[in-house]
C-alpha positions as CSV (number, residue, x, y, z in Angstrom):
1,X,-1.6,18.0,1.5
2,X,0.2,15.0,0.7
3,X,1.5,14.0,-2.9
4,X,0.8,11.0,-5.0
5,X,4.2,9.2,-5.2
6,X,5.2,6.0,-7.3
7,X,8.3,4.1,-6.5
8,X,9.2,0.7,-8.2
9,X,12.0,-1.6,-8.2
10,X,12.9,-2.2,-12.2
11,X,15.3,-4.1,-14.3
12,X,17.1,-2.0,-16.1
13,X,14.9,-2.6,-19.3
14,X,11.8,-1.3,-17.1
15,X,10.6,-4.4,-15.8
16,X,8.9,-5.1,-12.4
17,X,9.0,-8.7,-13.0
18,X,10.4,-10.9,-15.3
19,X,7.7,-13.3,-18.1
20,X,7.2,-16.0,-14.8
21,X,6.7,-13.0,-12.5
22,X,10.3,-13.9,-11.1
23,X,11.5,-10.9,-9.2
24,X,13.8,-12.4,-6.8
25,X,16.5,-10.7,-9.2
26,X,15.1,-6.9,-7.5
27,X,15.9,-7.6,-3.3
28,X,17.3,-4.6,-2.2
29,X,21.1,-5.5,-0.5
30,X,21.0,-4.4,3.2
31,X,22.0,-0.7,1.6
32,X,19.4,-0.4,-0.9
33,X,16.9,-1.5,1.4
34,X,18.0,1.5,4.0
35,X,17.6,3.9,1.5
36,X,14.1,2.8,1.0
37,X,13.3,2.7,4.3
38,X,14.2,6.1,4.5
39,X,11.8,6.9,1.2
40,X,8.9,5.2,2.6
41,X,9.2,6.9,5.9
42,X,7.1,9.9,4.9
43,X,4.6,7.4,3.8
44,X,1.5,7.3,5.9
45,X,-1.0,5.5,3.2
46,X,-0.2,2.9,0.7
47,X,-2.5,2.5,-2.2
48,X,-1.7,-1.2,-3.3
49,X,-2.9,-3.6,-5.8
50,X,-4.0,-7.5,-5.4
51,X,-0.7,-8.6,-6.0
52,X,1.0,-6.3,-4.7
53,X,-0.6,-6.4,-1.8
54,X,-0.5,-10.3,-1.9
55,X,3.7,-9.7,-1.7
56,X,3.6,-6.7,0.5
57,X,1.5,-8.4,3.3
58,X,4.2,-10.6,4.1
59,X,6.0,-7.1,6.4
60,X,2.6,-7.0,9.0
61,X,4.7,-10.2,10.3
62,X,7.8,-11.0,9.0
63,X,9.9,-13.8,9.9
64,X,11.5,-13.6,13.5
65,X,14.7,-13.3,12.2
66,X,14.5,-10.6,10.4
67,X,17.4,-8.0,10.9
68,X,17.5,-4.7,11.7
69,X,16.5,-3.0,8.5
70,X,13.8,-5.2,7.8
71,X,12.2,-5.0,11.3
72,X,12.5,-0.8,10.2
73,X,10.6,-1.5,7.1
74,X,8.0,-3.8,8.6
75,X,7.4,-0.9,11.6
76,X,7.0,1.6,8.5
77,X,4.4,-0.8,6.7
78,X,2.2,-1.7,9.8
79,X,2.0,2.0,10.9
80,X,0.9,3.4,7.3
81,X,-3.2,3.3,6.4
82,X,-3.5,0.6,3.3
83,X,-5.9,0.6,0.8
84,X,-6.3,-2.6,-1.7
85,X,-8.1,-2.4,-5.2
86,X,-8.8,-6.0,-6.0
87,X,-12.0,-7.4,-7.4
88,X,-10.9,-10.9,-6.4
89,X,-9.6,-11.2,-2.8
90,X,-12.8,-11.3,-0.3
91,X,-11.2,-9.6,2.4
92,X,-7.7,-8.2,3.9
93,X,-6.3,-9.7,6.4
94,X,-3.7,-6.8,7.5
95,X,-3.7,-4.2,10.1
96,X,-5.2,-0.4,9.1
97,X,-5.8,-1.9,5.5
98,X,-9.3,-1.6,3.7
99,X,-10.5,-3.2,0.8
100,X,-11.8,-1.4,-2.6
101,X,-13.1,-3.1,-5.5
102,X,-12.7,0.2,-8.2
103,X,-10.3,2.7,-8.6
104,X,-11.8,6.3,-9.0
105,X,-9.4,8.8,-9.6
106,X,-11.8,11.3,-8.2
107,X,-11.9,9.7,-4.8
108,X,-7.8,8.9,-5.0
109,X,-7.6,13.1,-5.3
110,X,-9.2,13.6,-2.5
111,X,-7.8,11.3,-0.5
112,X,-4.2,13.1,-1.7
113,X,-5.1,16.5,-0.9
114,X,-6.8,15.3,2.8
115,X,-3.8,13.5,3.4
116,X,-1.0,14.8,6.4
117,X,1.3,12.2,4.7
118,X,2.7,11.2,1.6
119,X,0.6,8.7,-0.2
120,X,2.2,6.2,-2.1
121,X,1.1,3.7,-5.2
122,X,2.3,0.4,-5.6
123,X,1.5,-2.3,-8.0
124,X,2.4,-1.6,-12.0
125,X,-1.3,-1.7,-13.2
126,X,-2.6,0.1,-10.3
127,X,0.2,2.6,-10.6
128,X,-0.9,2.7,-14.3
129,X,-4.0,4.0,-13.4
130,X,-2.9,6.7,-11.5
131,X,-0.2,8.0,-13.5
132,X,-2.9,7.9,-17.0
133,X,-5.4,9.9,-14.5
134,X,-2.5,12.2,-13.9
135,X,-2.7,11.6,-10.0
136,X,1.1,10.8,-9.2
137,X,3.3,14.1,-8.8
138,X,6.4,11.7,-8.6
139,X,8.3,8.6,-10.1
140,X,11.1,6.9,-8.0
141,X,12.7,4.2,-9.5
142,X,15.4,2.1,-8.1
143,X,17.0,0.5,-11.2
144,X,18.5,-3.0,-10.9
145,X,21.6,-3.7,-13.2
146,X,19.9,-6.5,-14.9
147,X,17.4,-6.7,-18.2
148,X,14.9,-9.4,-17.9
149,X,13.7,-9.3,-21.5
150,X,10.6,-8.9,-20.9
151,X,7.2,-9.2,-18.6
152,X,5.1,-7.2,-16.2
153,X,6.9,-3.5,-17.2
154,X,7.2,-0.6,-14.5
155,X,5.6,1.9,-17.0
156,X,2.0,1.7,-18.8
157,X,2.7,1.6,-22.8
158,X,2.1,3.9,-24.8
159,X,2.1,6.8,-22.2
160,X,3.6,10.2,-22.5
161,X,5.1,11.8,-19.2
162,X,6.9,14.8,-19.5
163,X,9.6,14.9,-16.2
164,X,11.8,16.6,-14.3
165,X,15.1,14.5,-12.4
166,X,15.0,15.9,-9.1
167,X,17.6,13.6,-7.5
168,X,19.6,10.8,-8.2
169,X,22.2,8.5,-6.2
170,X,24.1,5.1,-7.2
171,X,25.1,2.5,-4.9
172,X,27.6,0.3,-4.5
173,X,26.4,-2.8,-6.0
174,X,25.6,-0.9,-9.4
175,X,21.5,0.0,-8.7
176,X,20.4,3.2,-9.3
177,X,17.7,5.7,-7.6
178,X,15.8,8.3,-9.8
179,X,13.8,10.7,-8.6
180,X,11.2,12.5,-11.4
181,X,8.9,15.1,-10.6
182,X,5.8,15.8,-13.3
183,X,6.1,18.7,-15.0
């Protein structure tokens, strides 16, 4: 059995994305972005939504010049299962991906305990959905040391989650990984 795992990238006032959905502000330096790799390497299904997707679909064939660490990440993606809620997009267009136009936490469950794999959700609103159906045993954020004001925030409002910080690490150009378990 797998578990339900939510990672984001956040300002350091919880944001995602800034009020234009500028997030350029959250690329991982080349030792961030290892350290991520090395999170999303238990990975083996991604449960992504539109926009996320959208942004994500960019590693089933990134640029040619991509370095080392990047080519890692884009082997991690295109090996993992993906599974897109949109009601908008007519169809996928990446490898193992399918397409599903509701999110039942029900089905999600199941999925979770079939899995061999972690599962990961990506995508605030998606990841929302989960954590307010009480799906996602962890939170990973990797916080950015910049506040935004305001925009597309990592966390629903108005939702209680009661945690437990099972790791933590900072790096060298001041971004910081927590690691939450739910209680």
């Amino acid at each position: 059995m797998g578990s339900l795992v939510y990672t984001a990238i956040t300002s350091l006032d919880g944001y995602i994305a800034d009020e234009k959905g500028n997030f350029d502000w959250a690329a991982p330096d080349e030792e961030v972005h290892a350290f991520v790799n090395d999170l999303e390497r238990p990975a083996g299904t991604y449960l992504l939504g539109r926009r996320m997707y959208e942004v994500m679909s960019y590693w089933d064939a990134p640029d040619a010049d991509a370095g080392d660490i990047e080519r890692d990440f884009a082997e991690l993606w295109q090996a993992a299962e993906k599974v897109v809620y949109s009601t908008t997009i007519p169809e996928v267009t990446t490898r193992r991906t399918r397409l599903e136009r509701s999110f039942d936490p029900s089905v999600v469950r199941q999925l979770v305990a079939a899995a061999e794999a972690d599962v990961t959700v990506g995508g605030a609103d998606l990841a929302g959905q989960a954590l307010r159906a009480g799906l996602v045993d962890e939170v990973r954020l990797i916080v950015t040391p910049v506040v935004v004001g305001g925009g597309t925030a990592a966390l629903p409002p108005g939702l209680r989650l009661d945690l437990a910080l099972l790791d933590e690490r900072r790096f060298g150009n001041g971004v910081v990984y927590l690691r939450y378990a739910r209680r």
